[in-house]
C-alpha positions as a Python dict, from the first residue, in 0.01 Angstrom:
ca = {
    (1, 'X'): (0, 0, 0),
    (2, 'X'): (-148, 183, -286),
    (3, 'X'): (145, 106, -512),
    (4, 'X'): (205, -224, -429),
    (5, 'X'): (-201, -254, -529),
    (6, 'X'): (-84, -73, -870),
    (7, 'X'): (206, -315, -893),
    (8, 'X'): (-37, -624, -845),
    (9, 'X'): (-329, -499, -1106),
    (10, 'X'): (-42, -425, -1384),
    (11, 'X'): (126, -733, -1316),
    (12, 'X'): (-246, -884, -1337),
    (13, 'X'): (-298, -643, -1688),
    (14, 'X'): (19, -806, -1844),
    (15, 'X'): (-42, -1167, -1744),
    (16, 'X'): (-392, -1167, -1894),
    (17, 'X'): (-267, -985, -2234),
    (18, 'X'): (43, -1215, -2283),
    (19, 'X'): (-172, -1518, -2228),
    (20, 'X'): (-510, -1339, -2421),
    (21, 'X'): (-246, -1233, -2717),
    (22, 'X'): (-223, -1568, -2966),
    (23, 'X'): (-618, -1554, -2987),
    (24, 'X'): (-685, -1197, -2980),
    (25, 'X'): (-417, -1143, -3282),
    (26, 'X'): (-591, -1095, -3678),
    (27, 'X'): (-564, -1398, -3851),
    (28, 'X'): (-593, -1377, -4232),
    (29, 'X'): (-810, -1598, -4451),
    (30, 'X'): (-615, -1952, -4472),
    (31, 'X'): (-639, -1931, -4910),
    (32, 'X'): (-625, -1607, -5068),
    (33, 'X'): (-882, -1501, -5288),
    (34, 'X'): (-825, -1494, -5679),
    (35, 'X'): (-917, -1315, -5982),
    (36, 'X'): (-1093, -1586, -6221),
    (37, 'X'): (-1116, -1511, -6589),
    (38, 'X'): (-1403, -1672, -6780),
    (39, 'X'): (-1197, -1929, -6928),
    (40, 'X'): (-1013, -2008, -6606),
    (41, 'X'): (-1373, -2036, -6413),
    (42, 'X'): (-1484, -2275, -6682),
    (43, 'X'): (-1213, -2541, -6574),
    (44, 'X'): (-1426, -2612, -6275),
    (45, 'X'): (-1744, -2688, -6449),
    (46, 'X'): (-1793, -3019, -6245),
    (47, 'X'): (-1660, -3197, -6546),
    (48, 'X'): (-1336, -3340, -6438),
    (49, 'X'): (-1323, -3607, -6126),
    (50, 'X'): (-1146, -3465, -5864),
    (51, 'X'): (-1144, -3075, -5955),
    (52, 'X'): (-1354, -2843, -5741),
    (53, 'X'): (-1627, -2687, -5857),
    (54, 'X'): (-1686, -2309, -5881),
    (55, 'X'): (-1995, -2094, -5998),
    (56, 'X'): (-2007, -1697, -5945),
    (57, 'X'): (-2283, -1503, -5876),
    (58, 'X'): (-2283, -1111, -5901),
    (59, 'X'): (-1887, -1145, -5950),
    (60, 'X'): (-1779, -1313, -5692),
    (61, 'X'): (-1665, -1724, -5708),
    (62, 'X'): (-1798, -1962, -5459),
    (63, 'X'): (-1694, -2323, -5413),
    (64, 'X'): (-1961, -2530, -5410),
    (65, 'X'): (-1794, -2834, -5452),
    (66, 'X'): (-1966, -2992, -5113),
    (67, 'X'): (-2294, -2979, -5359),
    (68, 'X'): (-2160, -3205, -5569),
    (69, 'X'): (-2471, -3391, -5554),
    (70, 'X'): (-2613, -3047, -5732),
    (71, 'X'): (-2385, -2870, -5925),
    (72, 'X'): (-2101, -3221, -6031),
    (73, 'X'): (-2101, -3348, -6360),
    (74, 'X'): (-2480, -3486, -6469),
    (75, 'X'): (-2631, -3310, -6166),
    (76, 'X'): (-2950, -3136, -6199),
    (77, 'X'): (-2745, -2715, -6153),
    (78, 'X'): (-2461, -2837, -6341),
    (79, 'X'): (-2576, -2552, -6589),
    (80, 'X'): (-2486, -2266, -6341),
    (81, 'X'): (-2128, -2398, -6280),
    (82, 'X'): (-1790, -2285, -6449),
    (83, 'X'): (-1944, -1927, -6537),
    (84, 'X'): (-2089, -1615, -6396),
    (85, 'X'): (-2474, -1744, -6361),
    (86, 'X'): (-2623, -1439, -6202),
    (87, 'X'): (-2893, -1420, -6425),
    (88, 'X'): (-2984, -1741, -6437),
    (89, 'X'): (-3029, -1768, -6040),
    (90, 'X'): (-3187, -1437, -6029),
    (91, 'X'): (-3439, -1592, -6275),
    (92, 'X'): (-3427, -1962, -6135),
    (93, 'X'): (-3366, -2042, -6473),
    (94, 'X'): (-3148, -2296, -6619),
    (95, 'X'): (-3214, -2145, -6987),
    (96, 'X'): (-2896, -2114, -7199),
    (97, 'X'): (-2953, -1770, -7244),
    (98, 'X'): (-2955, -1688, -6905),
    (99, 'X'): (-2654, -1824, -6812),
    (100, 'X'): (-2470, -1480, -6766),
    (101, 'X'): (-2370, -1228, -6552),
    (102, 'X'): (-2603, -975, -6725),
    (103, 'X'): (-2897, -870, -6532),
    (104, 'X'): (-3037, -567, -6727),
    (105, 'X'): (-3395, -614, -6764),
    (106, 'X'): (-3486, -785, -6490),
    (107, 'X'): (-3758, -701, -6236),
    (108, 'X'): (-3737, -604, -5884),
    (109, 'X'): (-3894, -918, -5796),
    (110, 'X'): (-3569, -1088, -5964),
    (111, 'X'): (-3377, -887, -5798),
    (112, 'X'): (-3470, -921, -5486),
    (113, 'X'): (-3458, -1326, -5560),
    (114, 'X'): (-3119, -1304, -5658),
    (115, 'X'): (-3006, -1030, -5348),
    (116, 'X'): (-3174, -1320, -5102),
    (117, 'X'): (-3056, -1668, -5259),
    (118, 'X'): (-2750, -1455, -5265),
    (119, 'X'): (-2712, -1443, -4890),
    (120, 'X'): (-2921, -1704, -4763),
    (121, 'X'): (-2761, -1974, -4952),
    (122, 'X'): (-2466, -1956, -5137),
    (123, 'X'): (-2265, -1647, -4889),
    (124, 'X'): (-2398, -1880, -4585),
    (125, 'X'): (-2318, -2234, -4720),
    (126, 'X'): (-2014, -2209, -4962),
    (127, 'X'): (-1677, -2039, -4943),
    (128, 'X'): (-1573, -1775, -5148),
    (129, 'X'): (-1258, -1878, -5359),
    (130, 'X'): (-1234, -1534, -5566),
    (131, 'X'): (-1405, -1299, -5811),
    (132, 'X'): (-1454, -1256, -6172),
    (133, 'X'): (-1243, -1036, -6354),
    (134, 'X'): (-1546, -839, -6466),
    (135, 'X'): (-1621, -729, -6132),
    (136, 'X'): (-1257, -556, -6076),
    (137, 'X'): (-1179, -487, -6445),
    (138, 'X'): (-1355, -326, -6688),
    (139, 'X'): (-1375, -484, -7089),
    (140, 'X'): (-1104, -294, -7216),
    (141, 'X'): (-855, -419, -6926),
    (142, 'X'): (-873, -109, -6759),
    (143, 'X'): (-982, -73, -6343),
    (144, 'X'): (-1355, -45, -6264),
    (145, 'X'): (-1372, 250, -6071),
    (146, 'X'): (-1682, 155, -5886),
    (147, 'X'): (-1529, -177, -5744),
    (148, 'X'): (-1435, -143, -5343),
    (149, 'X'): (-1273, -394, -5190),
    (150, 'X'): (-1322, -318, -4881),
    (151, 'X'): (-1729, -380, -4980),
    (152, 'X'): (-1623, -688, -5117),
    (153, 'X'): (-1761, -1013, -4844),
    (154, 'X'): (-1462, -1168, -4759),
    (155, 'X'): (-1213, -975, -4890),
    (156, 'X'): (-914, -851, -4694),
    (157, 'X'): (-674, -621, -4811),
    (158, 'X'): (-444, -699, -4540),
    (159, 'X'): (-474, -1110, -4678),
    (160, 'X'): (-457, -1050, -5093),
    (161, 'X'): (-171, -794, -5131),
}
């Protein structure tokens, strides 16, 4: 009796993993993520009909063409878009000169700012598309040695390479 009982509960085991298997299997990010230069990330500055529209903050490239009402050509962010603007949201500026990825100087206050509209808003509401090459790469071409992909949101090894 005992084994037949075995028998039944494997039987049981194998049924519910073969029919469990499809949606229990990793499945990778459906568009892989890409390294932007600044000139490529300027191509989606909201300017051309029918082009999405990308802005990075802290290195990494959202889409946030679903905001067109914000961020499309004429809108009131269009300022942020097609570049690195982490200084500017950090600042909730729209000031030329702090439209950049450059954050030295600024106070914790700003930096706090910038870690929460970070998350809140732009991690929670638009998809990441990529990351600027100055996050991986270093000015002279060479690797950053303090970039980890695995710390990266949304990036997955297993889906880029």
């Amino acid at each position: 009796m005992a084994t037949a009982t075995n028998s039944a509960f494997v039987l049981l085991v194998a049924l519910l993993h073969l029919s469990l298997a499809d949606k229990l299997k990793y499945k990778g990010s459906t568009k892989p993520v890409r390294l932007f230069t600044e000139e490529e990330l300027r191509r989606y500055d909201g300017n051309r009909e029918g082009e999405p529209i990308y802005m990075a903050i802290k290195g990494v490239v959202f889409d946030v063409t679903k905001g067109k009402e914000f961020y499309g050509k004429n809108a009131p962010y269009n300022a942020l878009v097609g570049k690195d603007s982490t200084r500017a949201v950090a600042k909730m500026s729209l000031q030329a000169q702090d439209l950049t990825s450059d954050i030295s100087g600024l106070t914790t206050e700003q930096l706090q700012s910038l870690e929460n509209i970070f998350e809140a808003t732009y991690k929670a509401k638009y998809p990441i598309v990529g990351y600027t090459a100055a996050r991986i790469l270093n000015q002279d071409g060479s690797p950053n040695e303090n970039f980890k992909p695995e710390d990266q949101p949304h990036f997955h090894i297993k889906d880029e390479f």
